[in-house]
MIDOBA-582449 format. One record per residue: residue number from 1; residue in one letter; x, y, z of N, C-alpha, C, O in turn. Coordinates in pm, whole numbers, plus 50000, padded with zeros to 5 digits. Example, Ala and Ser with C-alpha at 12.3 -4.5 7.8 and 13.67 -1.06 7.14 Angstrom:
! residues 2
i aa n_x n_y n_z ca_x ca_y ca_z c_x c_y c_z o_x o_y o_z
1 a 51319 49431 50780 51230 49550 50780 51320 49670 50780 51424 49668 50846
2 s 51285 49775 50708 51367 49894 50714 51290 50003 50787 51341 50114 50804
//
This chain:
! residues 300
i aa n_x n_y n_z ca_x ca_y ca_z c_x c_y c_z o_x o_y o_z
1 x 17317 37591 40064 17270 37627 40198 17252 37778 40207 17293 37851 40117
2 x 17189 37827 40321 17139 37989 40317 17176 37978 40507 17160 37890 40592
3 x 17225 38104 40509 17271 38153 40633 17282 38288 40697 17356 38383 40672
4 x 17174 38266 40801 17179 38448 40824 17253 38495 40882 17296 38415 40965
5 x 17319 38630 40892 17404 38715 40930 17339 38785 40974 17250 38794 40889
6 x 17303 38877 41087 17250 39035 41089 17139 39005 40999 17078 38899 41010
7 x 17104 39104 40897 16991 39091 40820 17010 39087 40683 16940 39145 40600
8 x 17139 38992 40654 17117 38949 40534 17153 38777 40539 17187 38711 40637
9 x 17132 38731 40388 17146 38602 40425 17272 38578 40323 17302 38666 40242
10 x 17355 38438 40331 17426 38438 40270 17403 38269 40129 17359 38171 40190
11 x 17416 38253 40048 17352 38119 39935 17565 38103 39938 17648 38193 39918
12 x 17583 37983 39964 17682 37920 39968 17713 37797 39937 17693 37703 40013
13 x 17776 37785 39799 17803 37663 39701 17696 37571 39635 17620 37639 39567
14 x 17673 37467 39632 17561 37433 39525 17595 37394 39400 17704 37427 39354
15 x 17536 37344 39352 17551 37313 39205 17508 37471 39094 17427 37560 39119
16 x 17597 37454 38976 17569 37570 38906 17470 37490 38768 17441 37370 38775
17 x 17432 37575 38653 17335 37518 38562 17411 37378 38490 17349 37299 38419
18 x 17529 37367 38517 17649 37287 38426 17614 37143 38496 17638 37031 38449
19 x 17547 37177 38630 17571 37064 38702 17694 37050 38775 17716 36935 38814
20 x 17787 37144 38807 17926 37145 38875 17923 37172 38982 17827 37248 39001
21 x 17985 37148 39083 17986 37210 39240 18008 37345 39204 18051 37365 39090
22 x 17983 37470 39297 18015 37617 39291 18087 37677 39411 18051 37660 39528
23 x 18219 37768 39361 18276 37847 39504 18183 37945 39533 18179 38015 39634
24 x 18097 37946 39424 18039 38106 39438 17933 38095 39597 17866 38013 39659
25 x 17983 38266 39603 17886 38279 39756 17856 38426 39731 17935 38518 39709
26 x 17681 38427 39744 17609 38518 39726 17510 38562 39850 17444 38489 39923
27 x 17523 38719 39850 17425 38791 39957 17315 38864 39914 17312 38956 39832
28 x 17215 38809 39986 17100 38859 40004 17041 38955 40126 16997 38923 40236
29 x 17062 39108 40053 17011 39193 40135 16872 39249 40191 16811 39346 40145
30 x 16822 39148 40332 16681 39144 40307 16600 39263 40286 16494 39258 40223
31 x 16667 39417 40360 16639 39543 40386 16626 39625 40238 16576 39737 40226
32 x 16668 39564 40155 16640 39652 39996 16623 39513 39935 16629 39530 39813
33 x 16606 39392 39961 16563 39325 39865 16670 39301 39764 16632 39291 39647
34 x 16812 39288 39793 16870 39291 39621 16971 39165 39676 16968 39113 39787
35 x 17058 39131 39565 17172 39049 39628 17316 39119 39514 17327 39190 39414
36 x 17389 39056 39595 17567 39101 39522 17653 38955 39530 17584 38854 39548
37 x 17786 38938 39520 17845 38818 39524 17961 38885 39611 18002 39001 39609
38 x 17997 38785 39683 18125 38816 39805 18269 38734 39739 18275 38680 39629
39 x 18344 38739 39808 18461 38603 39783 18438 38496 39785 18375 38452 39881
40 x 18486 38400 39669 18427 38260 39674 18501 38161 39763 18615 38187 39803
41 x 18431 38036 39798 18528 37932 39835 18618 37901 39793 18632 37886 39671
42 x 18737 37874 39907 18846 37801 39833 18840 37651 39736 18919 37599 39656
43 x 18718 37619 39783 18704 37457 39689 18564 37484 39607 18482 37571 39637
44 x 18553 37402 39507 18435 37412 39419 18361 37304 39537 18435 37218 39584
45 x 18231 37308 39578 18172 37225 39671 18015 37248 39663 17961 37358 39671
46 x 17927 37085 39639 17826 37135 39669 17789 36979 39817 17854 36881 39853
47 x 17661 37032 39854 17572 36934 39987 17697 36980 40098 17766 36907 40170
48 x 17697 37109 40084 17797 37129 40246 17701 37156 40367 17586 37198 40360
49 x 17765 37127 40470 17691 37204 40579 17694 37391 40600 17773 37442 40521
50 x 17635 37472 40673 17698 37592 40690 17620 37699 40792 17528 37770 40752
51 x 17661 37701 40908 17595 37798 40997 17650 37916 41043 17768 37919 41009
52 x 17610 38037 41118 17680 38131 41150 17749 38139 41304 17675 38094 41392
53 x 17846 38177 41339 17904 38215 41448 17945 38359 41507 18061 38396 41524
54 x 17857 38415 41528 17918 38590 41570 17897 38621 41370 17795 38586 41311
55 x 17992 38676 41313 18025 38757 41215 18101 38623 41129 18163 38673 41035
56 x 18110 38528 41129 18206 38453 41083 18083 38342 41028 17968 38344 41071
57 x 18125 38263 40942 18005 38163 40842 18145 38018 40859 18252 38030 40801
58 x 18114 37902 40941 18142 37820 40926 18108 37701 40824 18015 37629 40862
59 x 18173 37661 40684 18135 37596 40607 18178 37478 40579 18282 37485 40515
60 x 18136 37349 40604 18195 37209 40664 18149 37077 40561 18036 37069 40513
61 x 18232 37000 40543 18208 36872 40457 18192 36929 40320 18259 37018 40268
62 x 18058 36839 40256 18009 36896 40100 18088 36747 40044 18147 36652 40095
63 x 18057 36782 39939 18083 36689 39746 18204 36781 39694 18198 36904 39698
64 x 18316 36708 39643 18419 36806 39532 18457 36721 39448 18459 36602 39478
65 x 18492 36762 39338 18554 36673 39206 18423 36564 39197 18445 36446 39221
66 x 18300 36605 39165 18227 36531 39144 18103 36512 39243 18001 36581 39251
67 x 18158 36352 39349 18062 36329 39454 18211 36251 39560 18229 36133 39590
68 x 18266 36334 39583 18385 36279 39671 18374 36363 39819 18361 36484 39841
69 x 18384 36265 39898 18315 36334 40039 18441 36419 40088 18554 36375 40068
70 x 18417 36566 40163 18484 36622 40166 18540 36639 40369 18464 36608 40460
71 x 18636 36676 40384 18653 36685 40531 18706 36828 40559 18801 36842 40636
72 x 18663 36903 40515 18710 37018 40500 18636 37143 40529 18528 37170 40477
73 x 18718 37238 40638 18632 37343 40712 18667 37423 40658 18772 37391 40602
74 x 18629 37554 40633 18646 37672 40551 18542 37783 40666 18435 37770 40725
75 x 18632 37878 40655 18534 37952 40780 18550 38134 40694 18654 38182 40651
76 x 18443 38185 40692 18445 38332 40629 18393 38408 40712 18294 38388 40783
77 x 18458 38494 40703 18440 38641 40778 18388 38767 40680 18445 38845 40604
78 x 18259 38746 40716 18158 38847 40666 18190 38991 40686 18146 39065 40598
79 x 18246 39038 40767 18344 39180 40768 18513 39229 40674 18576 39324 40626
80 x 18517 39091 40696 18687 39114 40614 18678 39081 40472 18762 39115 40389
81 x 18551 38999 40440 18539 38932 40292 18658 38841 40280 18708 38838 40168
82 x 18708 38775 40362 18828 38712 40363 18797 38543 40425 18756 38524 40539
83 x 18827 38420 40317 18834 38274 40401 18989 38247 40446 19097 38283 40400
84 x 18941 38148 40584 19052 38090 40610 19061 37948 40638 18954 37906 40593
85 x 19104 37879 40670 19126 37713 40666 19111 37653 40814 19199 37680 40894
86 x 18985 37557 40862 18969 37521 40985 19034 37401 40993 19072 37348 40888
87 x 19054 37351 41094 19095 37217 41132 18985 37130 41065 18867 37164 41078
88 x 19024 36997 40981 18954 36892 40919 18887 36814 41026 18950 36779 41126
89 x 18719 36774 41004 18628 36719 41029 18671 36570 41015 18711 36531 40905
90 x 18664 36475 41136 18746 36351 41163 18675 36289 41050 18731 36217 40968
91 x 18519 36324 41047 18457 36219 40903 18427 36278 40793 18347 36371 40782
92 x 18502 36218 40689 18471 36328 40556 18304 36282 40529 18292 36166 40567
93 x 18176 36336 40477 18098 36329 40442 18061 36458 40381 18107 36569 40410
94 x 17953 36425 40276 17829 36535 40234 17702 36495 40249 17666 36382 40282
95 x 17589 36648 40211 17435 36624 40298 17400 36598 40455 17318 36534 40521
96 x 17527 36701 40482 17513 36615 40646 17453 36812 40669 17454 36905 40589
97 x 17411 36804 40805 17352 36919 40879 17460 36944 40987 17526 36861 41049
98 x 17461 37060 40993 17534 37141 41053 17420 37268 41181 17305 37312 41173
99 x 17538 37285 41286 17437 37398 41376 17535 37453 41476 17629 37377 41499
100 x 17536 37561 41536 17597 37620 41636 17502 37603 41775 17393 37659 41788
101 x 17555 37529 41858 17492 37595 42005 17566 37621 42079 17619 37522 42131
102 x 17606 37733 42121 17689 37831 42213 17774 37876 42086 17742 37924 41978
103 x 17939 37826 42167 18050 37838 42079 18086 37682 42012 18202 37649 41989
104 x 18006 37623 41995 18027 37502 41955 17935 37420 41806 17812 37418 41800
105 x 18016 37366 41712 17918 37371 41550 17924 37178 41613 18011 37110 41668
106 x 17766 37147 41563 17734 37019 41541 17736 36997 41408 17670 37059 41324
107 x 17833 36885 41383 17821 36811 41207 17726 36711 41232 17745 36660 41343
108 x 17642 36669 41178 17535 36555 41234 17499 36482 41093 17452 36545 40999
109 x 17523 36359 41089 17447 36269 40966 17524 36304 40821 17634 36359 40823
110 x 17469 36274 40716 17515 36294 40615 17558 36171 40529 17492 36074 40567
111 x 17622 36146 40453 17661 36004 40380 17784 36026 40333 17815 36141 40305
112 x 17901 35894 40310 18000 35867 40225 17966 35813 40105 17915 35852 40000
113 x 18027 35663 40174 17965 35541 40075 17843 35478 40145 17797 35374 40098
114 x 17782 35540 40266 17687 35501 40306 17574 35589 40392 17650 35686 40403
115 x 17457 35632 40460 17429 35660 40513 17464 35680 40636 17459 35570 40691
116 x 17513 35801 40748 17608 35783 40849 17477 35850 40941 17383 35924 40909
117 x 17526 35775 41098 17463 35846 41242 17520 35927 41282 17473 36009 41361
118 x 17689 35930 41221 17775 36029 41297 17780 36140 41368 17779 36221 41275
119 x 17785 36210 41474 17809 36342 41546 17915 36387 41575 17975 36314 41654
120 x 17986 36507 41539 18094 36520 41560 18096 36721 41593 18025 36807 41541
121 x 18174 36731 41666 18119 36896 41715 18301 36964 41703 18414 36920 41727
122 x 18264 37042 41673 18422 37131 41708 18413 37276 41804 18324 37353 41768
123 x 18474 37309 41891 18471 37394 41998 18559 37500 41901 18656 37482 41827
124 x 18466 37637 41940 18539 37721 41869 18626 37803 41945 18692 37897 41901
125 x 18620 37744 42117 18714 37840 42183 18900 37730 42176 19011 37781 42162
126 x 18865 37562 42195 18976 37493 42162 19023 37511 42033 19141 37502 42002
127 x 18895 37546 41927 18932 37452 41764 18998 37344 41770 19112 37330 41724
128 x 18928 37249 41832 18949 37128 41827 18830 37035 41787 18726 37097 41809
129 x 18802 36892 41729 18707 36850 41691 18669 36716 41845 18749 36683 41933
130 x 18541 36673 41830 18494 36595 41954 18421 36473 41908 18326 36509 41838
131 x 18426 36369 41917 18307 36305 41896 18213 36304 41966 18226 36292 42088
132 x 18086 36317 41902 17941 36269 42012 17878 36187 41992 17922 36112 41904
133 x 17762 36153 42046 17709 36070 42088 17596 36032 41920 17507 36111 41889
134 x 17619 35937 41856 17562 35925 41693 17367 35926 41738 17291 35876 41820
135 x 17365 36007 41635 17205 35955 41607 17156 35841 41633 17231 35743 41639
136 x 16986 35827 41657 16950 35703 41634 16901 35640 41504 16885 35519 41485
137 x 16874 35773 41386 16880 35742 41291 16980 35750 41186 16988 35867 41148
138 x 17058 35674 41122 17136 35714 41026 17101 35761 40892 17069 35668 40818
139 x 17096 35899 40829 17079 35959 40691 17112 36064 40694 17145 36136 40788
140 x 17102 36091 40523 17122 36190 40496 17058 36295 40414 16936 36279 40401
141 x 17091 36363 40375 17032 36498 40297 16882 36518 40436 16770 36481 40400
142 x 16895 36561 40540 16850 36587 40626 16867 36711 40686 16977 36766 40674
143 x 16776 36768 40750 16766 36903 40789 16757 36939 40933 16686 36850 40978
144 x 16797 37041 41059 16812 37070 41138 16750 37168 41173 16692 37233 41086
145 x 16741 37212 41321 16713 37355 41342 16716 37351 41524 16643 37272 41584
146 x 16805 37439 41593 16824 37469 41747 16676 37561 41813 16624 37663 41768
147 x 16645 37495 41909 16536 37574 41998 16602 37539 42136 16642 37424 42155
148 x 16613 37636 42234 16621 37626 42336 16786 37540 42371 16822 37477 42471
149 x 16854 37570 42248 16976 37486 42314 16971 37359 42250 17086 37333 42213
150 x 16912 37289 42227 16862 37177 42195 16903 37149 42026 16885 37253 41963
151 x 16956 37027 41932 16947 37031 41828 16791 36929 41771 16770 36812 41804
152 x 16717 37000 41696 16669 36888 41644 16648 36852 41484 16602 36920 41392
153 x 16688 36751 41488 16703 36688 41290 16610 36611 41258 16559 36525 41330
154 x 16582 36640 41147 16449 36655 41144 16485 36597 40961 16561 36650 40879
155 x 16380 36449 40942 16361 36427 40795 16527 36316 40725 16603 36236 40780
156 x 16516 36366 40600 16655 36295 40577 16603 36155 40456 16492 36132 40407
157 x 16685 36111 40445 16692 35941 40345 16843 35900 40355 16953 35948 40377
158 x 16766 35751 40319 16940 35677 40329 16950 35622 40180 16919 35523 40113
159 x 17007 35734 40167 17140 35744 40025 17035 35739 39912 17094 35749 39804
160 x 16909 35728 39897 16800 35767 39769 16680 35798 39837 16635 35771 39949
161 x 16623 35895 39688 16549 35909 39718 16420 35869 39738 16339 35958 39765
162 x 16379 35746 39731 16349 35627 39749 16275 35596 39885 16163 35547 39900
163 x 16365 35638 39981 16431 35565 40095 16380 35708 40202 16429 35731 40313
164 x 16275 35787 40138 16311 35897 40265 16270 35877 40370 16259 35755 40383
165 x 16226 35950 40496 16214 35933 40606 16167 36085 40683 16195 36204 40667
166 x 16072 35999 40784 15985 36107 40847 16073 36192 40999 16047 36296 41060
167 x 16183 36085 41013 16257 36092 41210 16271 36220 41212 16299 36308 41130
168 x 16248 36213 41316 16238 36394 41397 16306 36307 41563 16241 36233 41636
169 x 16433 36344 41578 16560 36339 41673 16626 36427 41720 16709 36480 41646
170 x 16609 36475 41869 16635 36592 41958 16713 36517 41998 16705 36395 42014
171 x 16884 36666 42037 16977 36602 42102 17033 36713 42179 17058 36830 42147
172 x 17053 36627 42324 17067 36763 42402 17255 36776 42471 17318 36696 42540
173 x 17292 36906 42415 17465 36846 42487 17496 36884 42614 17611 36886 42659
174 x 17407 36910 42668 17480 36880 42848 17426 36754 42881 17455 36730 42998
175 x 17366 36670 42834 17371 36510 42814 17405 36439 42713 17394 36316 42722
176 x 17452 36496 42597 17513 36429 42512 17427 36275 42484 17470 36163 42456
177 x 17276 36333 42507 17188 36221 42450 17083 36262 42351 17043 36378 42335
178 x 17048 36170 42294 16916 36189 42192 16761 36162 42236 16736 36092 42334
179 x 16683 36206 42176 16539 36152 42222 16442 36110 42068 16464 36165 41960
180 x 16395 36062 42079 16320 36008 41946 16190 36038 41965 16126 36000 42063
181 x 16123 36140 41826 16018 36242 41879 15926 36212 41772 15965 36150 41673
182 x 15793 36254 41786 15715 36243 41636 15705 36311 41570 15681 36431 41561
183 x 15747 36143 41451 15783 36178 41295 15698 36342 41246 15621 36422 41298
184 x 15767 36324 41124 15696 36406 41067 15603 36375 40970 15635 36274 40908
185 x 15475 36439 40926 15392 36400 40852 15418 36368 40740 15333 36301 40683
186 x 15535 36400 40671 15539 36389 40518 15705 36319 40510 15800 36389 40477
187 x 15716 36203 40539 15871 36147 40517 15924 36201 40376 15883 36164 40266
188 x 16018 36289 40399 16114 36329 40306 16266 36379 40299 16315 36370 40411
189 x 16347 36425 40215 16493 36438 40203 16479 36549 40152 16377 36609 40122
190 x 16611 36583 40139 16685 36694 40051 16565 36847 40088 16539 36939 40011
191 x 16534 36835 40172 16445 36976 40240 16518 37065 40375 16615 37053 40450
192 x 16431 37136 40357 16557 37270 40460 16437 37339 40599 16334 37399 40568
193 x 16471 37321 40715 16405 37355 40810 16467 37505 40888 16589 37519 40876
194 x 16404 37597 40952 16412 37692 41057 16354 37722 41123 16231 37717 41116
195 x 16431 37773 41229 16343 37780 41381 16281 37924 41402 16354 38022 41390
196 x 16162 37935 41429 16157 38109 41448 16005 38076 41582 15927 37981 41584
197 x 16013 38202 41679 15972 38216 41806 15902 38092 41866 15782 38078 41892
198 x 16046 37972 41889 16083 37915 41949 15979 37770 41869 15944 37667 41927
199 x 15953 37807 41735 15939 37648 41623 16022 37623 41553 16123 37692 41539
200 x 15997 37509 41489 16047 37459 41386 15955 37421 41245 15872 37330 41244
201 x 15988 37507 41127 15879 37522 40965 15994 37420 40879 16116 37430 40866
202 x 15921 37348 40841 16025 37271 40731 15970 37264 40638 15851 37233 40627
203 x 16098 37310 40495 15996 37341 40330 16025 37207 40262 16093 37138 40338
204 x 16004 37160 40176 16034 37132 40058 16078 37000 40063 16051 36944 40169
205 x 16145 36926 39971 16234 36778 39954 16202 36757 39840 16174 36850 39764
206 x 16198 36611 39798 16228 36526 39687 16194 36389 39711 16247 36347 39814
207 x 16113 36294 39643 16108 36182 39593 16145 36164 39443 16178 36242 39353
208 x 16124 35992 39451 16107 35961 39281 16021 35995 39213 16033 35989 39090
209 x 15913 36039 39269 15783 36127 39198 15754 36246 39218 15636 36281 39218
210 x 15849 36330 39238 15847 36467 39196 15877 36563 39349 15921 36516 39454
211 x 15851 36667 39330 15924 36756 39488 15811 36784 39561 15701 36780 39507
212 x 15834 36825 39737 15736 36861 39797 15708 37039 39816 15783 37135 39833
213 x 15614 37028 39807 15575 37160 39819 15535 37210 40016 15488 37317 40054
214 x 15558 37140 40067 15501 37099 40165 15579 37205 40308 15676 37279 40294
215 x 15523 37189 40400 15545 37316 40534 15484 37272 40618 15365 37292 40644
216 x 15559 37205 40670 15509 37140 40852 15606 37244 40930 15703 37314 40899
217 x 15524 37216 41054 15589 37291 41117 15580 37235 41272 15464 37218 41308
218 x 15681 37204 41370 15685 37105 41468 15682 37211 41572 15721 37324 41542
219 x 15635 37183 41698 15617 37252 41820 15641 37161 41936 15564 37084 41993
220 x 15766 37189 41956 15867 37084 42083 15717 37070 42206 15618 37141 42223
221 x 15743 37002 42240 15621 36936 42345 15486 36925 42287 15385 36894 42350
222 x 15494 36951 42167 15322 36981 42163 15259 36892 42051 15144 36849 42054
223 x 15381 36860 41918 15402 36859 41814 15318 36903 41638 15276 37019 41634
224 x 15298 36828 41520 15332 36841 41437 15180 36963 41417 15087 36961 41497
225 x 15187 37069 41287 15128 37104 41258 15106 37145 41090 15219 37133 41043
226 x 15055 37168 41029 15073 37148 40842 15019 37299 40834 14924 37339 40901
227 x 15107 37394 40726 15072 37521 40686 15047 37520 40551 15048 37410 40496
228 x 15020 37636 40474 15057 37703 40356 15133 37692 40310 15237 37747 40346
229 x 15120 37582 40160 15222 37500 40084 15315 37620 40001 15262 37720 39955
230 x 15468 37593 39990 15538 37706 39926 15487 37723 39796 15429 37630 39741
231 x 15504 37848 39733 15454 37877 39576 15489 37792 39493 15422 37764 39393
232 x 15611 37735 39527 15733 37644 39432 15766 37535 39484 15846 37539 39577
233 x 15719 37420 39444 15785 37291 39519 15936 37274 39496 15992 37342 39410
234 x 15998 37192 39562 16177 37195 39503 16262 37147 39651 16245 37159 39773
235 x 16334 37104 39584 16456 36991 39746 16586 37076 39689 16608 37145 39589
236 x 16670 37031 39818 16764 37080 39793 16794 37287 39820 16879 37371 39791
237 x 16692 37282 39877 16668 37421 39901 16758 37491 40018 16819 37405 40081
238 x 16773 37572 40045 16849 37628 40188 16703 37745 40237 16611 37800 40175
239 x 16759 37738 40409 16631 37886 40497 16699 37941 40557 16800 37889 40605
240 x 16661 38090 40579 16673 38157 40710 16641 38218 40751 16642 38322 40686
241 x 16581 38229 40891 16532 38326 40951 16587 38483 40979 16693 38502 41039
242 x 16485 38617 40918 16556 38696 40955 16461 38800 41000 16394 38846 40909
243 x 16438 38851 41124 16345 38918 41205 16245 38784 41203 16260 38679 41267
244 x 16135 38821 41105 15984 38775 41153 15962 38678 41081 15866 38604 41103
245 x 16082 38650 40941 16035 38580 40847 16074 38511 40766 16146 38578 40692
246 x 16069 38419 40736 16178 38303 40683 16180 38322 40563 16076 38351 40504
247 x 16300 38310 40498 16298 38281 40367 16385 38177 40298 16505 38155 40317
248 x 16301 38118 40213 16362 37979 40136 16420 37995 40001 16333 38029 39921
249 x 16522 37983 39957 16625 38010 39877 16654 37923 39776 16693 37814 39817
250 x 16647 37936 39651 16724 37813 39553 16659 37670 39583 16588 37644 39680
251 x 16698 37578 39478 16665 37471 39518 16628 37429 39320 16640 37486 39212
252 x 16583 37306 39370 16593 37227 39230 16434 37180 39203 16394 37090 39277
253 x 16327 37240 39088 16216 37222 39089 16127 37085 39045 16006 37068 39055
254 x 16254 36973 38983 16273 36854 38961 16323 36760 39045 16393 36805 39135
255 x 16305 36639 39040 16391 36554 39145 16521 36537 39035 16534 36548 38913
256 x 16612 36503 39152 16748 36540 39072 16819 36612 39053 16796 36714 39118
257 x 16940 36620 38966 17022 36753 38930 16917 36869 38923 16847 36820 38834
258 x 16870 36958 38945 16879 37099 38933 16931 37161 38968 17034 37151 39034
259 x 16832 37306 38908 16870 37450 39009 16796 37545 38998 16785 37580 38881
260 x 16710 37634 39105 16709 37733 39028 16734 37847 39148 16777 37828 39262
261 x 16685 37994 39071 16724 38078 39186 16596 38167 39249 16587 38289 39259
262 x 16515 38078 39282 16391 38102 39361 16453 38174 39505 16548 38139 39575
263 x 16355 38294 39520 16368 38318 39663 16261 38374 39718 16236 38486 39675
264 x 16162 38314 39829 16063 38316 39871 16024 38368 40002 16128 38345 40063
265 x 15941 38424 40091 15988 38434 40227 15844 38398 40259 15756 38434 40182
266 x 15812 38321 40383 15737 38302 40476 15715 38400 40571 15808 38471 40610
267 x 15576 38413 40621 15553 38533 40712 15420 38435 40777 15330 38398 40701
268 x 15418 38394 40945 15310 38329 40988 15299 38422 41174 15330 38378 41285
269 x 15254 38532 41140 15187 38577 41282 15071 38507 41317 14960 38495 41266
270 x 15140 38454 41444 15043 38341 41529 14983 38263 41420 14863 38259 41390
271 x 15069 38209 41373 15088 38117 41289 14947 38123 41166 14903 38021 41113
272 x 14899 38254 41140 14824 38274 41043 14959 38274 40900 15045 38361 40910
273 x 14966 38186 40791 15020 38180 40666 14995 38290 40585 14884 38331 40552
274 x 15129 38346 40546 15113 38395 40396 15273 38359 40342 15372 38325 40406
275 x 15257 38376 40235 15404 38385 40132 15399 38463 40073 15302 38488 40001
276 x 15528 38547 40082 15593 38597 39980 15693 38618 39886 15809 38624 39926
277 x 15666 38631 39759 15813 38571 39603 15821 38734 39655 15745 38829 39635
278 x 15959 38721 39737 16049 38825 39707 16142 38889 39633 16173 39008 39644
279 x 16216 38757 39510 16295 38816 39389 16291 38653 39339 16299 38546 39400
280 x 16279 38683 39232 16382 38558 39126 16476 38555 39091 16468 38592 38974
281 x 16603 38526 39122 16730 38522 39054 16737 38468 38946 16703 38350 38931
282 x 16791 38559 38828 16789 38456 38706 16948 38414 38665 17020 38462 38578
283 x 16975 38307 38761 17076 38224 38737 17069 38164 38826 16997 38185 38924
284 x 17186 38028 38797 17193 37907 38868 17239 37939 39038 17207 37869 39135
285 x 17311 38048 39039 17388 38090 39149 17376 38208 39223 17464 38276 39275
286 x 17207 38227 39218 17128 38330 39266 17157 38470 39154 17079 38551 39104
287 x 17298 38453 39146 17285 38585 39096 17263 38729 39073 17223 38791 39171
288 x 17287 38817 38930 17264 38961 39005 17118 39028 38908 17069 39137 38939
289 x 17083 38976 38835 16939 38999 38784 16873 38945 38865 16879 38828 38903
290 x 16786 39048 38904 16647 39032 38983 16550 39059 38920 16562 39157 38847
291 x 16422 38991 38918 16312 39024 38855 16245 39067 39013 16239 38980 39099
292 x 16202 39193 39037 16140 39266 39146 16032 39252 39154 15973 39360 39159
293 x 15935 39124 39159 15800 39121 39174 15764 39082 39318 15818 38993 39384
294 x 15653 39173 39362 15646 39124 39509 15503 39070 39528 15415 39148 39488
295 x 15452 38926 39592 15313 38931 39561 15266 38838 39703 15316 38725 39702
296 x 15193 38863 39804 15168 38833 39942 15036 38750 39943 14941 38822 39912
297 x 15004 38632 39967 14906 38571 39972 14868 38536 40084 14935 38451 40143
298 x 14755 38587 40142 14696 38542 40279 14574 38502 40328 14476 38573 40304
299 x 14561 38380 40407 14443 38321 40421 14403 38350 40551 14472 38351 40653
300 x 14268 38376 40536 14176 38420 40632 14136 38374 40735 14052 38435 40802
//
């Protein structure tokens, strides 16, 4: 997963080239372009959730010792370089989506031994956990993104990739209800969505026949629209918005185990497309070799 702070982003756990879950957690400084490595997780973990709160990176569920669903909050403080231990998530799962609205993180979807609807929120002024009100769709390896208060999840599959799915499901918590919205054009999983002046751009996923390269982009009341396909197809990817421009992080260029350490950024004024390969990490875990090539493609 990728998570912005201020103006850098943070790449948190994942699989490494071994195929192993990773503690490692790496920053990306968007303002010089470079990255460094911070303190790692206390657990080796990959398919976690992970959003920001103020200065602090809430990191929830994931895979450990293999593919064993995890219930476990881990919260880092981007000033102290220091983790500490949250109260456990009532449902252990991984591939589930995660989000902050206000002071409050939504765990949403994800899988055990099965595809789950589950909602479950923790208040960061109680630290206490809540149940809510479950999806109408149950899956996982599914992607999120907040506009206006609002969560909406967006994409997903139940438990293969096989099985993906187009649902696009807004949920609002001063009603603690859902709405069922239109799909998205390209049913898929294991892809990573963000919201920027007040949309939602979703990259990438995975089938049995290879990854999407693909960039829809949804507009609450209005809906779906199709952009400028990423340079690099690949699932499993993490985004984040930082000022004007998204950038998509890592991800696996195969269906399946991968990895690599792609990092790309999107730039769409009034929704005119371009991309830009802002660094390559050459390792599994972003890493500290950068190859510094910068190259902007824009259509007319």
């Amino acid at each position: 997963v990728a998570v912005p702070v201020g103006e850098k982003i943070y790449a948190i756990g994942g699989f490494d080239r071994t195929g192993r879950g990773t503690n490692r957690v790496e920053v990306f400084d968007t303002k010089n372009n470079s990255w460094n490595s911070v303190s790692t997780m206390p657990e080796r973990l990959h398919h976690v959730g992970a959003a920001a709160y103020n200065e602090e990176i809430y990191v929830v569920g994931g895979y450990k010792n293999g593919w064993n669903p995890s219930d476990s909050l881990f919260i880092y403080n981007t000033v102290s370089d220091t983790w500490r231990v949250g109260p456990s998530m009532p449902t252990a799962r991984g591939a589930l989506t995660v989000q902050f609205i206000g002071d409050t993180l939504h765990a949403v979807g994800g899988a055990n031994i099965i595809a789950l609807s589950v909602s479950e929120a923790i208040d960061t002024r109680t630290n206490s956990w809540q149940t809510k009100a479950p999806m109408p769709t149950a899956r996982d390896h599914l992607s999120s993104a907040v506009v206006e208060d609002k969560l909406y999840v967006i994409g997903g599959r139940v438990m293969t990739m096989a099985l993906n799915l187009g649902a696009n499901e807004v949920y609002d918590p001063k009603t603690n209800s859902w709405e069922i919205l239109e799909e998205m054009p390209t049913p898929r999983g294991g892809l990573t969505s963000s919201a920027i002046n007040g949309t939602i751009f979703v990259f990438g996923g995975e089938s049995p026949f290879g990854t999407f390269d693909q960039n829809e982009q949804y507009i609450p009341n209005q809906g779906w629209q199709t952009h400028m396909q990423m340079p690099n197809a690949r699932h499993g990817l993490g985004s984040a918005t930082v000022n004007d421009r998204i950038y998509v992080i890592g991800g696996g260029v195969v269906p399946g185990l991968s990895v690599s350490g792609l990092n790309e950024s999107y730039y769409n004024p009034n929704y005119i497309p371009e991309f830009g390969l802002t660094s390559i990490v050459l390792s599994a875990g972003m890493g500290m070799m950068i190859y510094l090539f910068r190259r902007k493609i824009r259509l007319s």
